[in-house]
ChimeraX commands (.cxc) that place a marker at each C-alpha (Angstrom):
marker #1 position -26.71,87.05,75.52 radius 0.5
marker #1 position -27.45,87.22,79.03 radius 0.5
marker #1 position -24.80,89.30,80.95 radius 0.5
marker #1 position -23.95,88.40,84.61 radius 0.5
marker #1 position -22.62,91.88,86.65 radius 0.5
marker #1 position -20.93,92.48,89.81 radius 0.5
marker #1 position -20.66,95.86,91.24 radius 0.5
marker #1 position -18.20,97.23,93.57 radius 0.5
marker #1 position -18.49,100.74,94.57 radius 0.5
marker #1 position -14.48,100.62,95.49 radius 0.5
marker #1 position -11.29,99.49,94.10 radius 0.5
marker #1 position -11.04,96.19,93.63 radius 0.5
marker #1 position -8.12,94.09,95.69 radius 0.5
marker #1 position -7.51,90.18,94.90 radius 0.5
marker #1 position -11.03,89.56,93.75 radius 0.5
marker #1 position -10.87,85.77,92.75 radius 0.5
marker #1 position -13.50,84.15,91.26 radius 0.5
marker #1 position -14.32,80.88,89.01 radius 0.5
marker #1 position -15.42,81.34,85.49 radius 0.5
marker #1 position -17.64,78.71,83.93 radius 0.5
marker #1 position -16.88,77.73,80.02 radius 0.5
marker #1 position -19.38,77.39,77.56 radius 0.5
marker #1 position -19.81,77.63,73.91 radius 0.5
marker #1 position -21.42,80.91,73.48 radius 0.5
marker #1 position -20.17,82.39,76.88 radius 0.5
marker #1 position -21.77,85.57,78.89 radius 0.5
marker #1 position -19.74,88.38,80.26 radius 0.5
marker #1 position -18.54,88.35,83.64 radius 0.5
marker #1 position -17.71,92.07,84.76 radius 0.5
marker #1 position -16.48,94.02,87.67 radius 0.5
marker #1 position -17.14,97.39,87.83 radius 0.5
marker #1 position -15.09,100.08,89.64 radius 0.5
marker #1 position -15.84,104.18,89.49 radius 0.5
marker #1 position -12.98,106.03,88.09 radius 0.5
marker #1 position -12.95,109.58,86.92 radius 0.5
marker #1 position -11.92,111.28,83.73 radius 0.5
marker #1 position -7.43,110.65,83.19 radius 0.5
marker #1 position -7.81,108.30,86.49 radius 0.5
marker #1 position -4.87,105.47,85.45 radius 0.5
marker #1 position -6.16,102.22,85.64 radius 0.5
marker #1 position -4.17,99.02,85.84 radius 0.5
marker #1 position -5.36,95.30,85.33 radius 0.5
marker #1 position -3.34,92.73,86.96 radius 0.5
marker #1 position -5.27,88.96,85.71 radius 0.5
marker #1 position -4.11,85.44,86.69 radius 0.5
marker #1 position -5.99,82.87,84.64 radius 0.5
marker #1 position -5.69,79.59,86.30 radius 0.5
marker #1 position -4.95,76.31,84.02 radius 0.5
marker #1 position -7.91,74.75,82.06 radius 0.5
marker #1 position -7.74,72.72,78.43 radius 0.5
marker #1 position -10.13,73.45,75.76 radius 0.5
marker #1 position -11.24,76.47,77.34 radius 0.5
marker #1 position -10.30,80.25,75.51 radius 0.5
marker #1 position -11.03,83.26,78.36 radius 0.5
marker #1 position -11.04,86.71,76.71 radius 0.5
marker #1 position -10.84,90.10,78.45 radius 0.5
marker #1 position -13.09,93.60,78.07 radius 0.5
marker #1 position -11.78,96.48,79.35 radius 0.5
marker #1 position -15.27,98.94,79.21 radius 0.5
marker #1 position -16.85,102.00,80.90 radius 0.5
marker #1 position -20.79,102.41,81.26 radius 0.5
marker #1 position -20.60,106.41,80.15 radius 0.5
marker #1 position -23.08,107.54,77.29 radius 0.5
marker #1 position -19.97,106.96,74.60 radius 0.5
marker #1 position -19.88,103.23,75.78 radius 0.5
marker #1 position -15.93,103.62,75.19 radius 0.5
marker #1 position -13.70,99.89,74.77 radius 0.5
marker #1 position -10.47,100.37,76.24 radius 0.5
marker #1 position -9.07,97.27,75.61 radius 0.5
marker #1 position -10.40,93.49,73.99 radius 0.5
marker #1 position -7.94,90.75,74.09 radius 0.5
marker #1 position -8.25,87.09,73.30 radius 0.5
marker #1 position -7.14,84.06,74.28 radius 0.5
marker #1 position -5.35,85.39,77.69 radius 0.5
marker #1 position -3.13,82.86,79.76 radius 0.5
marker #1 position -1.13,83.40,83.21 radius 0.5
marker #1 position -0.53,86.34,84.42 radius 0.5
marker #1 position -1.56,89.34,82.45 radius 0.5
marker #1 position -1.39,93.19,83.03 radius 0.5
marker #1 position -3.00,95.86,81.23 radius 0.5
marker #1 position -3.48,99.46,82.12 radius 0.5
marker #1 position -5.94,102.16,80.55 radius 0.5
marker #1 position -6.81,105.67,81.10 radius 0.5
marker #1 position -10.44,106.17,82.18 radius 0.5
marker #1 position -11.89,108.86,79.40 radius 0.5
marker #1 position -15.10,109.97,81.21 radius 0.5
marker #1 position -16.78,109.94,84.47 radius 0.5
marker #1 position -18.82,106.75,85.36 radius 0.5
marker #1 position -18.04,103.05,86.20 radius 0.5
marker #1 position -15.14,100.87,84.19 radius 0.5
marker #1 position -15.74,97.54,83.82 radius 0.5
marker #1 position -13.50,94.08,83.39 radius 0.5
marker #1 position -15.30,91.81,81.31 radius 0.5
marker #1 position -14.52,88.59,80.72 radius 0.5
marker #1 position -15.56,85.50,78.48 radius 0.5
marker #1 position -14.69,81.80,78.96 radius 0.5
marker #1 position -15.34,79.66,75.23 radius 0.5
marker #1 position -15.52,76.03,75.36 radius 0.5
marker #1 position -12.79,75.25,72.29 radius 0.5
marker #1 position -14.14,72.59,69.50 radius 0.5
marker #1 position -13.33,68.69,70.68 radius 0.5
marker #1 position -13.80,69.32,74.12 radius 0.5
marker #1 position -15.07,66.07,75.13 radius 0.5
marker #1 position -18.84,66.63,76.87 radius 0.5
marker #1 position -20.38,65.72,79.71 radius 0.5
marker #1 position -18.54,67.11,81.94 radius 0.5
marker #1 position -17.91,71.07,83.63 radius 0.5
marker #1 position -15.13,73.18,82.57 radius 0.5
marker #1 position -14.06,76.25,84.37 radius 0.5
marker #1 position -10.97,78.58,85.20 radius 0.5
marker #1 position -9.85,80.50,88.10 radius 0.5
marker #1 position -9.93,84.31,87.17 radius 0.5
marker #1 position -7.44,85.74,90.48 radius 0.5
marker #1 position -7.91,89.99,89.93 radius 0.5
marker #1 position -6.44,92.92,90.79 radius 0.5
marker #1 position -7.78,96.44,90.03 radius 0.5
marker #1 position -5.86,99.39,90.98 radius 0.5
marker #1 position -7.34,102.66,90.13 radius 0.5
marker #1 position -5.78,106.97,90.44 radius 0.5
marker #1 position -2.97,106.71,93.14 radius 0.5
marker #1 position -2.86,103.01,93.49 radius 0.5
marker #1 position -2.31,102.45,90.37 radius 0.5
marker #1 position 1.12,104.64,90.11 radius 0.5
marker #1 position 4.27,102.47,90.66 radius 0.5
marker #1 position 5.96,105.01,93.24 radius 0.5
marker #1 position 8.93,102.34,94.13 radius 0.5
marker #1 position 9.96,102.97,90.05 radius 0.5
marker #1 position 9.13,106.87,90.89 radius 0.5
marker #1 position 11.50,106.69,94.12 radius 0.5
marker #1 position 14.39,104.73,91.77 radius 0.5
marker #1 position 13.79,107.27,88.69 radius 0.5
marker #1 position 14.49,110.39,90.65 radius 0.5
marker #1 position 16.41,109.35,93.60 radius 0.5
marker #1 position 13.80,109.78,96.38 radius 0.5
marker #1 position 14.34,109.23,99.37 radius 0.5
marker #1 position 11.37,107.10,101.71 radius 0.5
marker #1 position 10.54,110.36,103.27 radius 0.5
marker #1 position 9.70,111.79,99.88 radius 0.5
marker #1 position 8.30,108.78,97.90 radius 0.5
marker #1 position 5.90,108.89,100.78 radius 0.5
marker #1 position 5.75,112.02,100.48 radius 0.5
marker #1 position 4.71,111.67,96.73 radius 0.5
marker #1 position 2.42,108.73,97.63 radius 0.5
marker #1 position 0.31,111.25,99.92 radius 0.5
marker #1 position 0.21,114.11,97.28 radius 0.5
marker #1 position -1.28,111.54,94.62 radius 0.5
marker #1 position -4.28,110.47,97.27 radius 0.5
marker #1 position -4.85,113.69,98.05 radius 0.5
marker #1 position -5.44,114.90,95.20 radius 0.5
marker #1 position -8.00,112.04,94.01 radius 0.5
marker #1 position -9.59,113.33,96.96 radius 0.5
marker #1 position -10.07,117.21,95.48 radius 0.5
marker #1 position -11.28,115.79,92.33 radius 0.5
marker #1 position -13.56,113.69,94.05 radius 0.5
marker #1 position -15.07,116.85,95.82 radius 0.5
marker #1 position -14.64,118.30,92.49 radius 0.5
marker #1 position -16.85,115.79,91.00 radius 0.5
marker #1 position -19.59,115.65,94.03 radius 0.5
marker #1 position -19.65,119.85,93.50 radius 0.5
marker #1 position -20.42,119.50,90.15 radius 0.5
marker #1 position -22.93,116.80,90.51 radius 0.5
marker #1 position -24.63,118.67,92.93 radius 0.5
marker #1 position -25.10,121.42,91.00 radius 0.5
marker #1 position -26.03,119.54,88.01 radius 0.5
marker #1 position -28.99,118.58,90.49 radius 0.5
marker #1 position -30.07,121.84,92.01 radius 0.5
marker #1 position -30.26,123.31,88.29 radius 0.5
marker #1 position -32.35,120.11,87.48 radius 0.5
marker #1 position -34.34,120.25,90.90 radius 0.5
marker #1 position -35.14,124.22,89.81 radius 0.5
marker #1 position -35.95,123.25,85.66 radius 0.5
marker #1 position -38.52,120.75,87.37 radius 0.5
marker #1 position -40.10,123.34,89.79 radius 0.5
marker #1 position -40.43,125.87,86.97 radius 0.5
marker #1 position -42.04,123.54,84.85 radius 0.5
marker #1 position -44.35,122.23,87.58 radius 0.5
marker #1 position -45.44,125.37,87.98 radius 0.5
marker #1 position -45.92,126.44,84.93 radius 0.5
marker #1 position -48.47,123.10,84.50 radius 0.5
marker #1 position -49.79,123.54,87.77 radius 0.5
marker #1 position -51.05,127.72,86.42 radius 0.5
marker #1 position -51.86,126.18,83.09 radius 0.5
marker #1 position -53.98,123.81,84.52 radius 0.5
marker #1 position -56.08,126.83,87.14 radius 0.5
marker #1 position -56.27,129.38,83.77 radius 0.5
marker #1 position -57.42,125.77,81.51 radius 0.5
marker #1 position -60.15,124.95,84.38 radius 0.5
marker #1 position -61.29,128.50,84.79 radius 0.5
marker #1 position -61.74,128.67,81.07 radius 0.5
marker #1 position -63.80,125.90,80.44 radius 0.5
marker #1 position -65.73,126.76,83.83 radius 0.5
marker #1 position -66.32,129.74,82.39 radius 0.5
marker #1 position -67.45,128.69,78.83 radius 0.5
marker #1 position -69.52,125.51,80.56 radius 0.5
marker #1 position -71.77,128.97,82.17 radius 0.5
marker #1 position -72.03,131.03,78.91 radius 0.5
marker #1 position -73.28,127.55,76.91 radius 0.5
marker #1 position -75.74,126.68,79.75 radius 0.5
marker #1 position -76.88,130.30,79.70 radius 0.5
marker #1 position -77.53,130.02,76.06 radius 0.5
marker #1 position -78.95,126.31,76.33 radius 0.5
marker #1 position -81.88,127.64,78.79 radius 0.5
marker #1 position -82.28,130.60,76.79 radius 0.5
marker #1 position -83.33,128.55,73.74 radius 0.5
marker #1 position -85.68,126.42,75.85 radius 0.5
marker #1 position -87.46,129.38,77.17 radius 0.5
marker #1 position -86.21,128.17,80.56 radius 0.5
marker #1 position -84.59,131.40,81.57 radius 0.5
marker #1 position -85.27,134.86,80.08 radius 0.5
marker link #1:1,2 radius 0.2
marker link #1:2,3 radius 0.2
marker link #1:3,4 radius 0.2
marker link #1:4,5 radius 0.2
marker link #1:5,6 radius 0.2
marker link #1:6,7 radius 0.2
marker link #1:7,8 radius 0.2
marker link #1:8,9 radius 0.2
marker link #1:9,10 radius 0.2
marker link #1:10,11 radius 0.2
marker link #1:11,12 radius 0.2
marker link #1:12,13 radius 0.2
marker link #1:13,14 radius 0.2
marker link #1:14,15 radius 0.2
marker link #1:15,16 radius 0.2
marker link #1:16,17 radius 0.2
marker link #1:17,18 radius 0.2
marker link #1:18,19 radius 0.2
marker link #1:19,20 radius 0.2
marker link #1:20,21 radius 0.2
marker link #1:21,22 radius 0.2
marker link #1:22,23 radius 0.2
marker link #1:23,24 radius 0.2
marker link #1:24,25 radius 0.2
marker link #1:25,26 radius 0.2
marker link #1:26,27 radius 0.2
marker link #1:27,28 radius 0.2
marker link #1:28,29 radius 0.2
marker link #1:29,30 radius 0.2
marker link #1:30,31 radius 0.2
marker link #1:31,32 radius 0.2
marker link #1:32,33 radius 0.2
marker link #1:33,34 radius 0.2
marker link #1:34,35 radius 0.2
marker link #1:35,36 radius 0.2
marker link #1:36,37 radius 0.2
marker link #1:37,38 radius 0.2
marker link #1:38,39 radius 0.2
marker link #1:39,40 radius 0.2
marker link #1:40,41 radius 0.2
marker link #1:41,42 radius 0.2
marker link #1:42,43 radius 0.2
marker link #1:43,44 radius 0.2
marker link #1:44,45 radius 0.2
marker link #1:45,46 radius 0.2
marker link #1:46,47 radius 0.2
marker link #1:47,48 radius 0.2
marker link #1:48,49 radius 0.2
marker link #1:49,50 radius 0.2
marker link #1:50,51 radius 0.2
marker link #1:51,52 radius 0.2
marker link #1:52,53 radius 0.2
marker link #1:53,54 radius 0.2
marker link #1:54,55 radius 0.2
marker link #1:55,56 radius 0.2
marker link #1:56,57 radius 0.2
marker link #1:57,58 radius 0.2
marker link #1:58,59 radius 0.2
marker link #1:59,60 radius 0.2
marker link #1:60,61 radius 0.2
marker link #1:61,62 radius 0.2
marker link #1:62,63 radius 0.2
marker link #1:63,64 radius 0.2
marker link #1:64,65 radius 0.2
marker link #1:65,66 radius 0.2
marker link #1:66,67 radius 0.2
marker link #1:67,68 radius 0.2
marker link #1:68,69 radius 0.2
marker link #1:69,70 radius 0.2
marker link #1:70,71 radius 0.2
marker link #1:71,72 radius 0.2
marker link #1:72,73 radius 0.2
marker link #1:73,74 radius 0.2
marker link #1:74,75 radius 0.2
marker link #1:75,76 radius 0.2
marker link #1:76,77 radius 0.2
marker link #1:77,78 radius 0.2
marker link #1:78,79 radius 0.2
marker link #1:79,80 radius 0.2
marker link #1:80,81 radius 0.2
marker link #1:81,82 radius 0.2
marker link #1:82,83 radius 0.2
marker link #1:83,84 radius 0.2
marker link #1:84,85 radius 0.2
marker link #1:85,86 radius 0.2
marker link #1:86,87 radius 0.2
marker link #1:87,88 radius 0.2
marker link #1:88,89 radius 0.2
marker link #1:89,90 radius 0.2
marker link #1:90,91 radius 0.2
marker link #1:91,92 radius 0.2
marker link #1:92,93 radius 0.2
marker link #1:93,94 radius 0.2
marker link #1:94,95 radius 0.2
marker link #1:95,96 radius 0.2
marker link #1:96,97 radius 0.2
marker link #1:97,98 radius 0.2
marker link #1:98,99 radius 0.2
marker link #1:99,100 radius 0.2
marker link #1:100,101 radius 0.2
marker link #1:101,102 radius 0.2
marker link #1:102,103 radius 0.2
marker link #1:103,104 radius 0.2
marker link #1:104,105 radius 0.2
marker link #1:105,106 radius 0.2
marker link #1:106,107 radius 0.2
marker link #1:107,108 radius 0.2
marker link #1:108,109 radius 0.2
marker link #1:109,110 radius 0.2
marker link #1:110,111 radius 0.2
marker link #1:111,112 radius 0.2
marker link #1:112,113 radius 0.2
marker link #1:113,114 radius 0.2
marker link #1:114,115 radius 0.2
marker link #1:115,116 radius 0.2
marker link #1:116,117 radius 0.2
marker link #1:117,118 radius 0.2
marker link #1:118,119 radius 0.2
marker link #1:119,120 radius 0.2
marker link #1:120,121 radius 0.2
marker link #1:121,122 radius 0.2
marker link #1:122,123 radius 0.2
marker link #1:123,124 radius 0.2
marker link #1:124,125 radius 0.2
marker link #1:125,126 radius 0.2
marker link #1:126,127 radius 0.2
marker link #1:127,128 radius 0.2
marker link #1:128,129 radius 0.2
marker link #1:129,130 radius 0.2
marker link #1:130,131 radius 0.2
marker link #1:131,132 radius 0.2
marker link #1:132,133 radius 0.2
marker link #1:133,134 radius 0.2
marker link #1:134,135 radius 0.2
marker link #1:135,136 radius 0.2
marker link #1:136,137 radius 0.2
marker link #1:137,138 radius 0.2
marker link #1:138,139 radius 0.2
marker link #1:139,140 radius 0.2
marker link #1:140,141 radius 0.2
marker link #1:141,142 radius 0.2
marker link #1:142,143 radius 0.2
marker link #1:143,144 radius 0.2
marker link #1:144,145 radius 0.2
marker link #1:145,146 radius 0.2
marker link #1:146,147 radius 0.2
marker link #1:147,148 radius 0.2
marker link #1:148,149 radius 0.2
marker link #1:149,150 radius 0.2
marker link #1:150,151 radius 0.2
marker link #1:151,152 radius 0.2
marker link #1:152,153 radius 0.2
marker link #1:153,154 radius 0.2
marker link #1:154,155 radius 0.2
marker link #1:155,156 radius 0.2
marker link #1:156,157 radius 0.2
marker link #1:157,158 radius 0.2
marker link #1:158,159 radius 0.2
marker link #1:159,160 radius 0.2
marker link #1:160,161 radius 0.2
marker link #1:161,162 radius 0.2
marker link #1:162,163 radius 0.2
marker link #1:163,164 radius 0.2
marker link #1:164,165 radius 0.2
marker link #1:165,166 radius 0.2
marker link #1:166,167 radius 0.2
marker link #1:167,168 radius 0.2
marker link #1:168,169 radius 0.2
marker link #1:169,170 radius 0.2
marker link #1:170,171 radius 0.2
marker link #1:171,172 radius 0.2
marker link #1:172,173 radius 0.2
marker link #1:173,174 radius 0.2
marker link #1:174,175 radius 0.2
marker link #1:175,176 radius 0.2
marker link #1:176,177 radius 0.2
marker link #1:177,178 radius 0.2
marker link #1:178,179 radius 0.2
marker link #1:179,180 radius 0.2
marker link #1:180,181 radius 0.2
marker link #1:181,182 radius 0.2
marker link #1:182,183 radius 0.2
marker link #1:183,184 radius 0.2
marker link #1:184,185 radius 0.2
marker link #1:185,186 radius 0.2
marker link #1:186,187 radius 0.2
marker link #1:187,188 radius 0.2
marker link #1:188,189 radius 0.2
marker link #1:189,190 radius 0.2
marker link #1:190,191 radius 0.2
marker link #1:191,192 radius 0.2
marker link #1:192,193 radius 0.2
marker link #1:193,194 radius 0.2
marker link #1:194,195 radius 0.2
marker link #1:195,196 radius 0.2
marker link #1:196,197 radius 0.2
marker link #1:197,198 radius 0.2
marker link #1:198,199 radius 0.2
marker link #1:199,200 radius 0.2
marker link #1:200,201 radius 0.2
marker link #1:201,202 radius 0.2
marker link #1:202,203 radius 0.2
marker link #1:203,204 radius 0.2
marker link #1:204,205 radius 0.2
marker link #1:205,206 radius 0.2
marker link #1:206,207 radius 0.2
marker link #1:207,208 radius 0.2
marker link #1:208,209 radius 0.2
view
């Protein structure tokens, strides 16, 4: 089945879209980055719409292909929230079935209203501020320290990718390099044997003594 993908590169805010029914539905996703422990909250409206069933995914794309969350038959407003487990994009999928005895010939759809919030947007700091009595000066305060620090674990992440890439840029030199001397001793070789069985070629026709 035919999957239909949207990719954001940032946090998604009020993304509101309409999703088409049909019996054997695709996937609608949005995809967000998140990094490894990053909180990740799902805020869904469904808009109104009979004989219609919309379903939600909660996925990353990582090499474990992880499924945070699958829930049927969603109506209103629902809110989910997940912890990203590794590094990569997380996607909200979502499915719209056309129900049995919905009568045909005409197009059903719903209105999907989303709200991603993702590491320090995603922490409710007026429930913080309430919990242990902090004043606005310090629940900002709080607020601050949370972006902050998604901002050394992003340079955290971009130092580790880099040097994921320099050890792969110096593994391909090596081996190029190792082919390209393979390839001079493997052409010098055969050079070399292409002479000795000429040699012995016009030797046997009495061409050269």
């Amino acid at each position: 089945m035919a999957t239909v993908v949207v990719l954001l590169t940032f946090p998604v805010k009020a993304v509101k879209f309409e999703l088409p029914a049909f019996r054997y539905p695709p996937s609608k996703c949005i995809w967000n980055a998140a990094h490894p422990g990053a909180l990740i909250i799902v805020t869904a409206n469904i808009g109104p719409g009979e004989f219609q069933r919309v379903d939600i995914e909660i996925v990353d794309a990582g090499t474990d292909k992880n499924t945070y969350l699958h829930k049927k038959g969603i109506k209103g407003e629902s809110r989910f929230a997940v912890t990203a487990h590794s590094e990569g994009d997380v996607g909200v999928c979502f499915k719209n079935t056309l129900e049995n005895g919905a009568p045909s010939g005409k197009t059903y759809a719903r209105v999907v209203d989303l709200d991603v919030d993702i590491g320090a947007d995603a922490v409710d700091y007026n429930a913080i501020a309430n919990q242990e009595s902090l004043s606005g000066l310090e629940t900002e305060m709080r607020k601050l320290e949370g972006v902050v620090k998604e901002i050394v674990d992003e340079m955290d992440y971009l130092k580790k990718r880099e040097e994921r890439f320099q050890k792969t840029n110096l593994s391909t030199n090596t081996r190029v390099q190792n082919f390209a001397w393979f390839t001079l001793f493997a052409l010098i070789g055969l050079g070399v044997w292409q002479i000795f069985h000429l040699r012995a070629f016009f030797k046997r026709k009495y061409l050269i003594d």
